[in-house]
C-alpha positions in Angstrom: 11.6 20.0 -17.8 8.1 18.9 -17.3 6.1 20.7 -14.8 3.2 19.0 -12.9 -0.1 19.9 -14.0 -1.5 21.2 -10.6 1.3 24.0 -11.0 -0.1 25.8 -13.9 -3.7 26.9 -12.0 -1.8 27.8 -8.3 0.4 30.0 -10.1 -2.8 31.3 -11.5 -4.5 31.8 -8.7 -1.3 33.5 -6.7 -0.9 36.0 -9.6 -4.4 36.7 -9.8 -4.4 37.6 -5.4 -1.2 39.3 -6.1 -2.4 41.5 -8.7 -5.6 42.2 -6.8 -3.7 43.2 -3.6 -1.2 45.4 -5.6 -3.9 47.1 -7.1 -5.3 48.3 -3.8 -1.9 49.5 -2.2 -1.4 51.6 -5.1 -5.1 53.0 -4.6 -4.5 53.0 -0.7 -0.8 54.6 -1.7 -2.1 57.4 -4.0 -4.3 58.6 -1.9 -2.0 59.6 1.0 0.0 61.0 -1.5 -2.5 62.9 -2.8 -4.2 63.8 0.6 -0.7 65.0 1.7 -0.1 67.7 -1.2 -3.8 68.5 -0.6 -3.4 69.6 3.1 0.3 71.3 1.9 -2.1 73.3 -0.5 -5.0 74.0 1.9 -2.8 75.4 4.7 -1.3 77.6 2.1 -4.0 79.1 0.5 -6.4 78.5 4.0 -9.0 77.1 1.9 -11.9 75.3 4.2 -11.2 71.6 4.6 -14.6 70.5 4.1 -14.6 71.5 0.8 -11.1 69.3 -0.2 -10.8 66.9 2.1 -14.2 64.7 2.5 -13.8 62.5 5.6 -16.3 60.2 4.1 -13.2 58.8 2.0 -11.5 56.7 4.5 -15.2 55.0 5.1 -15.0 54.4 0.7 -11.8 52.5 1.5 -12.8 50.6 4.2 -15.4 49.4 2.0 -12.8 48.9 -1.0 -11.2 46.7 1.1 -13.5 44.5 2.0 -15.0 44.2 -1.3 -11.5 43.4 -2.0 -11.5 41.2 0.4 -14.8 39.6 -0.7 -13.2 39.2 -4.1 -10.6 37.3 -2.6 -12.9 34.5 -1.2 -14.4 34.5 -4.1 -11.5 33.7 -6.0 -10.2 31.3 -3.7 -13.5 29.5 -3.7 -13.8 29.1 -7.6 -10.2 27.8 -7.4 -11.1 25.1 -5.1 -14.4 24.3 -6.9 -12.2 24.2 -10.0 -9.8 21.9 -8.3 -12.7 19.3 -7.6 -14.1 19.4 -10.4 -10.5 18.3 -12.2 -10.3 15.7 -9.4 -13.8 14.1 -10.3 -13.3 14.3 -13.7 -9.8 11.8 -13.4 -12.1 9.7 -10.9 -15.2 9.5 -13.8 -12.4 8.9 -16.2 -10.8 5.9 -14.2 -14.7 4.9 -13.6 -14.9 4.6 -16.9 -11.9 2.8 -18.0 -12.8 0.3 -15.1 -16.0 -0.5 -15.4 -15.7 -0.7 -19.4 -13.1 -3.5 -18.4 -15.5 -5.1 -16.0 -18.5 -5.0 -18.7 -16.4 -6.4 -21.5 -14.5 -9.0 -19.4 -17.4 -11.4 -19.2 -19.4 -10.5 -22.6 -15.6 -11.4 -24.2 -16.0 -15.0 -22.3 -19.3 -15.6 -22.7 -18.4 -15.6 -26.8 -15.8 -17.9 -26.3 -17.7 -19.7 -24.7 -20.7 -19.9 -27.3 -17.8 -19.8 -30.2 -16.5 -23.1 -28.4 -19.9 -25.0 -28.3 -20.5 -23.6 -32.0 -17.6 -24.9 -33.6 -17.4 -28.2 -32.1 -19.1 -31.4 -30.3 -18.3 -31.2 -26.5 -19.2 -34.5 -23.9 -22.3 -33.7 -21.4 -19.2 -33.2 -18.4 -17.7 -30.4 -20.5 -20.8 -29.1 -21.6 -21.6 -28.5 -18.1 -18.6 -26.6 -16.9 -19.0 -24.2 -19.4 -22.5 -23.5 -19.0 -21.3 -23.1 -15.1 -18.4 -20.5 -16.3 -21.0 -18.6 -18.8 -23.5 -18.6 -15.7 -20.5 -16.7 -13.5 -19.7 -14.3 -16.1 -23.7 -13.5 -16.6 -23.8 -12.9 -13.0 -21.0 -10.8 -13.0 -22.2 -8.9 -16.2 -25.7 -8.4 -14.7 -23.8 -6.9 -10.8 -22.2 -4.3 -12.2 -25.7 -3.1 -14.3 -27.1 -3.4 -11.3 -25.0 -1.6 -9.2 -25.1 1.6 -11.7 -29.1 1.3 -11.7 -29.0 1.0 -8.3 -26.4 4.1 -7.8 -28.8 6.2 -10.0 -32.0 5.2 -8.0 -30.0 6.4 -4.6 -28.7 9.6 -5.9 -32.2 10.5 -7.1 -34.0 9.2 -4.2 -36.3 7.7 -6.0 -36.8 4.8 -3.4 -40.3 5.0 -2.9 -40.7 1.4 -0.7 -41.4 2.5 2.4 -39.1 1.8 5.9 -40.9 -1.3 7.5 -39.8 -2.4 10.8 -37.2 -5.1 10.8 -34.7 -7.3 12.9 -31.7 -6.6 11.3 -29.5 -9.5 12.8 -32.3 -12.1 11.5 -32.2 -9.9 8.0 -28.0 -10.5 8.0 -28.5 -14.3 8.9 -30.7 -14.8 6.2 -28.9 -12.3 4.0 -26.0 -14.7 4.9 -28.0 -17.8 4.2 -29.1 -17.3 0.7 -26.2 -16.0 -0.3 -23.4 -18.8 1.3 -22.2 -19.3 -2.6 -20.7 -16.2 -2.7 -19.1 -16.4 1.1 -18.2 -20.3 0.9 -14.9 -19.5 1.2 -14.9 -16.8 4.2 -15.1 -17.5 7.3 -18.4 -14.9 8.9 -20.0 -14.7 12.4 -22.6 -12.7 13.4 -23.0 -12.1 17.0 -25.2 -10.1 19.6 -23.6 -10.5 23.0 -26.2 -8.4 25.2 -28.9 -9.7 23.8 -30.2 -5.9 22.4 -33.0 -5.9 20.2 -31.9 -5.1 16.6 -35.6 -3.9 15.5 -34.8 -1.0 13.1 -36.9 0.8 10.6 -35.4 0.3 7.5 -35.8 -0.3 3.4 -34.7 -4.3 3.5 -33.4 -4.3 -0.2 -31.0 -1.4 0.8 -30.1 -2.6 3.4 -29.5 -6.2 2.1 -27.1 -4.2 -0.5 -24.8 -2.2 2.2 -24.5 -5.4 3.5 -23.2 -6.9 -0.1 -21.3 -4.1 -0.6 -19.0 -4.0 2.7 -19.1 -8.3 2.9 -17.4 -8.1 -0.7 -15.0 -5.2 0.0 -13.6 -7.3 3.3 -13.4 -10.4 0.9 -11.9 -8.2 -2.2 -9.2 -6.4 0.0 -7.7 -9.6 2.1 -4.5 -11.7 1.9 -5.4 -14.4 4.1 -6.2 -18.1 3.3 -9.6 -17.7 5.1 -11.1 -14.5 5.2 -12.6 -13.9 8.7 -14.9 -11.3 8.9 -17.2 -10.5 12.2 -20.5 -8.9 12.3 -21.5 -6.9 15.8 -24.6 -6.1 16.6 -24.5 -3.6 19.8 -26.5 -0.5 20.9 -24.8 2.2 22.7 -26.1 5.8 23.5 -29.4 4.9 22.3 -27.8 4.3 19.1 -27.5 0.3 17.6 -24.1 -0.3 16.4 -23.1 -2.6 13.5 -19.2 -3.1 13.4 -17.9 -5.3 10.5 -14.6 -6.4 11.5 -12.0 -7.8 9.3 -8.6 -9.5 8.9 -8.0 -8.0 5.4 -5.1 -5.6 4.2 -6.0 -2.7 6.3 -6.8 0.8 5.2 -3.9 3.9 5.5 -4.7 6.7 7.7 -4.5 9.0 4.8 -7.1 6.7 2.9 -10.0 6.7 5.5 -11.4 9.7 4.6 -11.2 9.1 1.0 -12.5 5.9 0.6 -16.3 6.8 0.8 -16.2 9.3 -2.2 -17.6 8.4 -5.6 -15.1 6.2 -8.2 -12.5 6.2 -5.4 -10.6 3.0 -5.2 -7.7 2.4 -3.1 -4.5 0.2 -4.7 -3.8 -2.9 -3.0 -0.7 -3.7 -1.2 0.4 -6.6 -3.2 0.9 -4.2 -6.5 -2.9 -5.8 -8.0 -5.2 -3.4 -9.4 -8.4 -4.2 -7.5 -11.4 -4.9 -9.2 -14.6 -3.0 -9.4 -16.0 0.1 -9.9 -15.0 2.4 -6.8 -19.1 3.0 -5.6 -19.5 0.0 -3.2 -18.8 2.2 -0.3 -20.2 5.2 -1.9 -23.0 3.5 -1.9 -23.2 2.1 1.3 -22.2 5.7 3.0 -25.3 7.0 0.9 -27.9 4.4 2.1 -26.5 4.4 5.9 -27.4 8.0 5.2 -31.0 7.4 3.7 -31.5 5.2 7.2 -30.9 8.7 9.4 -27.8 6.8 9.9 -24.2 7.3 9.5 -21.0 4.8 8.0 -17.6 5.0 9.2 -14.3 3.2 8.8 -11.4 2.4 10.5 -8.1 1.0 10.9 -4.7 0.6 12.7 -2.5 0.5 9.3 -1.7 -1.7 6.8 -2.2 -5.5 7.3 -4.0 -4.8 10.5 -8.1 -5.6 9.0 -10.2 -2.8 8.5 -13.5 -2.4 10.8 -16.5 -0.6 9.1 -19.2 1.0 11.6 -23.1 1.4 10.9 -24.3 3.7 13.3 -28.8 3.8 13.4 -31.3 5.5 15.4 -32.8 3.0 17.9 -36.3 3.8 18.8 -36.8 1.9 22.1 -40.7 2.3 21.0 -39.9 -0.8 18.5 -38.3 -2.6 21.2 
């Protein structure tokens, strides 16, 4: 009978607390035994208690025992830290065997590709088409660099371009604009129904990337014919609010708070593996971050859409 692998370290961990514990009750336990006989032999012999019984020793227990205790923690914390670790490693692991998929993918087609106008004499229509598939796959192959440049350049902070002032909605519409080829089949509004000023000190090039990042993930993760997804611009609390709404698959309860840590990717409901590499939103939660900001996400189930949340400082002085 195989036993799961988590079993092996809790049993660990239990023996270790155990054995700890024991080893202080039989400390604790000899020492009433032998304060007992003590006091049997000093009321025999009426030898002065100060010179047998120190009073000072209950005081070396209590601190036994919290050193104990202290051990405890200690061991506890370790096993937790251990357990992470284990947990990040599978992650980096599946991070690994996905992006490696991702990267050969396309370099595999582009050499068919360049094999197939090699070996033989293709009409100017066909010649086209491929060059238009081998320009997709380039595209693709030169994303996901990107993306781990970019996710090294984050987690280093080594952003040096300096927040500038910006209109955020005008930023999205053009964002929106320039990149319609990627969204031609997804239906997106933008919208700013009181009329708030959406002036926010921000890096643009970050910002245009959160925005890549979640408009993908609503397009990646969605059943429908036409993807709808809405973009909110609000302020509330002093706060301006950016809500991405959604008509995708929906996120699970249990998922919402895992979907912002590094590698993480969540299965989709119709049994496909989803591509990518599990940082978009790791990303994203880390830039929403570098804006003094926060991200959140949330959801009423499965096949309910999914609704992501920007939350930024808004300095009336800019507006």
């Amino acid at each position: 009978m195989n036993r799961p692998k988590w079993l092996y370290p809790i049993l660990i961990l239990i023996s270790s607390i155990l054995a700890l514990v024991t080893s202080l009750g039989l400390y604790i336990y000899w020492y009433l035994e032998v304060s007992d006989v003590l006091k049997t032999v000093v009321q025999r012999f009426e030898i002065d208690k100060g010179q047998v019984l120190e009073p000072q020793t209950w005081i070396v227990i209590m601190v036994l025992s919290i050193l104990v205790g202290f051990i405890l923690i200690c061991i506890f914390t370790i096993f937790v830290y251990n357990q992470k670790t284990i947990q990040l490693y599978r992650l980096q692991q599946n991070f690994i065997n996905n992006f490696t998929h991702e990267l050969k993918t396309p370099v595999t087609s582009l050499k068919l590709y360049l094999e197939t106008f090699l070996k033989h004499e293709l009409p100017r229509k066909d010649q086209l088409k491929y060059i238009e598939y081998m320009l997709q796959d380039a595209e693709r192959l030169s994303e996901n660099v990107s993306q781990i440049l970019n996710l090294g350049r984050i987690e280093s902070g080594n952003y040096n371009e300096e927040m500038i002032a910006v209109d955020l909605m005008e930023v999205t519409e053009d964002f929106l604009h320039d990149n319609k080829h990627l969204f031609q089949n997804c239906e997106i509004t933008v919208s700013n129904p009181f009329g708030y000023s959406c002036v926010i000190k921000v890096n643009p090039s970050l910002f245009e990337m959160l925005l890549m990042n979640l408009l993908t993930n609503a397009m990646k993760y969605n059943n429908s014919e036409v993807p709808k997804i809405e973009i909110l611009f609000m302020v509330r609390n002093k706060k301006l609010k950016i809500k991405f709404r959604d008509n995708g698959i929906g996120i699970e309860k249990k998922e919402i708070k895992k979907i912002f840590k590094k590698f993480y990717q969540v299965g989709r409901s119709d049994n496909r593996s989803a591509k990518g590499s599990g940082l978009g939103l790791y990303m994203s939660d880390n830039i929403a971050r570098i804006f003094k900001g926060r991200l959140k996400a949330a959801s009423k189930g499965l096949n309910e859409g999914s609704e992501f949340i920007l939350t930024l400082p808004y300095n009336l002085m800019l507006n």
